[in-house]
C-alpha positions, 0 to 999 in steps of 0.5 A: 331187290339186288344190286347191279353186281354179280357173278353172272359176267358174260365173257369179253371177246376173246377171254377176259383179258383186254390190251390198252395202251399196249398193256394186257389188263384182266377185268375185275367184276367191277368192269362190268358193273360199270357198263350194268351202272350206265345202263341203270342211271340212264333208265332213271334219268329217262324216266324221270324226264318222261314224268313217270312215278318212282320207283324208278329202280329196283337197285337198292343202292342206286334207290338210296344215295345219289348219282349224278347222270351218264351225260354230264351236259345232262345234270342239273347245274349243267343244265342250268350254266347251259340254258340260264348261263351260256346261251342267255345273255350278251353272246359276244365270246367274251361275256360268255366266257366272263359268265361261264367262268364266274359260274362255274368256280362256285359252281353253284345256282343260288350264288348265280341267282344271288349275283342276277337278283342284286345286279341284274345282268352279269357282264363283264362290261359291267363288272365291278370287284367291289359290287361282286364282292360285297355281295358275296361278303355279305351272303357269306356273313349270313351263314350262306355258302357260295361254293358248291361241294362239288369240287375242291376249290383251292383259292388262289393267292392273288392279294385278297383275305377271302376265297370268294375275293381272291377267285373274283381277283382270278376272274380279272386276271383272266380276262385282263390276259385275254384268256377267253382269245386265247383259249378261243385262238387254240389249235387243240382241245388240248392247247386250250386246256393249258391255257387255262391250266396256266393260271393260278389255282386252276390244277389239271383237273379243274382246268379240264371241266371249265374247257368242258364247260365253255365248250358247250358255248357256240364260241367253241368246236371242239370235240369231247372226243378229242382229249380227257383228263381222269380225275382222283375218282375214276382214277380209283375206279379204274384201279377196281375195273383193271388192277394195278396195272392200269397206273398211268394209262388211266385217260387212255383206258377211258378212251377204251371205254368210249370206244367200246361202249356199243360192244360191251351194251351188247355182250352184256344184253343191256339197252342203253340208246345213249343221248337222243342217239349221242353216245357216250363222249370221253367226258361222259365216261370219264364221270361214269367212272367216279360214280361206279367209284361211288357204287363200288363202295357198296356193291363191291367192298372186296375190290380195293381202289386207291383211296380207301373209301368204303362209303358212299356219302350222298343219300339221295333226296328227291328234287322236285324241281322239273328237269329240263333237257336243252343241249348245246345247238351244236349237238343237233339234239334239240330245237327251239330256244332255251328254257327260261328259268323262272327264279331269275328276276330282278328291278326291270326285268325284261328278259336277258338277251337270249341265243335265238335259232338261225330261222329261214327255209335251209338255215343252219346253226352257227358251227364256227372254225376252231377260233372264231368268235360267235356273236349272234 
């Protein structure tokens, strides 16, 4: 078996040099790797989604460690803030961005089911610290972690001993400052995006993946075309793609990316149909750098980015819990409702409140103007 990587590069249009952001930058062997990468994951996403039996690559280091999916909206805990999260509940704009918001700062499904289990429905309606808290107090005294690994969380410093009790305290600040109107009220994806940059413990980049995340809600429009924020992987990576001269134009070098995506599949012979015919949005590209990151490591050690690493950390173990592909009604990629999951029970279950299809002969999906509120 042979890695993604090798000398056989087919030459760029007009040479091996490329001009973005005014600047002329000459491709390493890692910028291929990165569009041979892509090409490689989605195969295994498809086929791991039509069912088919493993092996599903004969890359040995896409075979041994773990790799999230091209399409963020496609990974597993994305999937589930969009089936279980965004479009299962009270849908009014403020429950959703309550939910999304509680979601996503610990970022992870069990502390979702642990709150769903021992409250029933999350609402902001019904929300109440001292509920959440113990909760998640007494999660955290039983050895359990509440935050995924995912993502630093620095911890706010609003008055609280504990992270957990502080990022509730966040979570209340927001809502009380009407965060979700102001963030819904935006002109731009990148108004919107310092909107929430504003508060505390929320850098550049975290406040990129929540406007991300509450942009796959029907409450939101914007494009993921429109604005992109690298984070310190892609920044590494675009380092090993296009050398030192590309500090400082990193988001316009993903920008690049995006909109050469079906030139360079093509040079390079490489099927890739992208999402049930999406393509690649700037998010999307901007992930895909932080995995090649990961890849670069092994599959090319020569190349130096700018953080020093040289292994790839996540071996990969098998999840054997069935994949559901569901997207945002919006992207016109699916129909039907929402798969329910069936882990989220509690005392009286009767099923949440669920986003239902426009029914009717001519009916059509809720696209509101930027601003307007969904609450169907």
């Amino acid at each position: 078996m042979t890695a993604l990587a090798g000398d056989d590069l087919a030459p760029l249009p007009g040479g091996r040099a490329v001009t973005i952001a005014g600047r002329d930058l000459r491709p390493t062997a890692v910028f291929d790797t990165y569009w041979r990468f892509a090409a490689a994951r989605q195969q295994v996403y498809e086929a791991r989604l039509a069912g088919e039996a493993p092996p599903w690559t004969a890359d040995p280091i896409l075979a041994a460690h773990r790799f999230t999916n091209c399409y963020r909206a496609s990974d597993r805990v994305s999937q589930f803030l969009i089936t279980q999260v965004c479009y299962r509940g009270g849908q009014s704009w403020d429950e959703v961005f309550f939910r999304t918001l509680l979601f996503k700062i610990f970022n992870r499904v069990s502390t979702w089911r642990l709150l769903t289990r021992d409250l029933g429905p999350v609402t902001w309606d019904g929300y109440g610290f001292a509920a959440y808290d113990k909760i998640l107090d007494d999660r955290l005294a039983a050895g359990e972690r509440l935050y995924s690994a995912a993502y630093i969380m620095p911890p706010p410093r609003l008055g609280e001993a504990r992270k957990h009790s502080n990022h509730l305290r966040l979570i209340e600040l927001m809502m009380r400052d009407r965060a979700a109107d102001k963030v819904a009220d935006a002109p731009s994806m990148r108004a919107a995006f310092t909107v929430l940059a504003s508060y505390p413990g929320i850098g550049a980049f975290l406040a990129y993946q929540y406007l991300i995340d509450l942009n796959y809600a029907a409450g939101l429009g914007f494009s993921e075309m429109e604005f992109v924020v690298p984070g310190p992987g892609a920044r590494d990576v675009i380092r090993k793609c296009f050398g030192p001269g590309a500090w400082g134009i990193e988001a316009e070098v993903i920008r690049y990316m995006a909109d050469t995506q079906a030139e360079q599949f093509a040079r390079l012979g490489l099927a890739f149909a992208g999402l049930r015919g999406r393509p690649l949005q700037l998010i999307d590209c901007q992930n895909l750098f932080c995995e090649v990151d990961k890849y670069a490591r092994a599959a090319h050690p020569e190349v130096a980015g700018i953080s020093g690493r040289t292994r790839i950390k996540q071996a990969y173990r098998r999840d054997t819990a069935p994949l559901t592909a569901w997207f945002p009604p919006k992207w016109g990629l699916n129909g039907g409702e929402p798969p329910a999951d069936p882990d989220l029970r509690y005392p009286g279950f009767a099923g949440p409140a669920v986003w239902r299809r426009p029914a009717g002969p001519g009916a059509s999906l809720p696209r509101p103007a930027q601003g307007a509120l969904f609450d169907g």
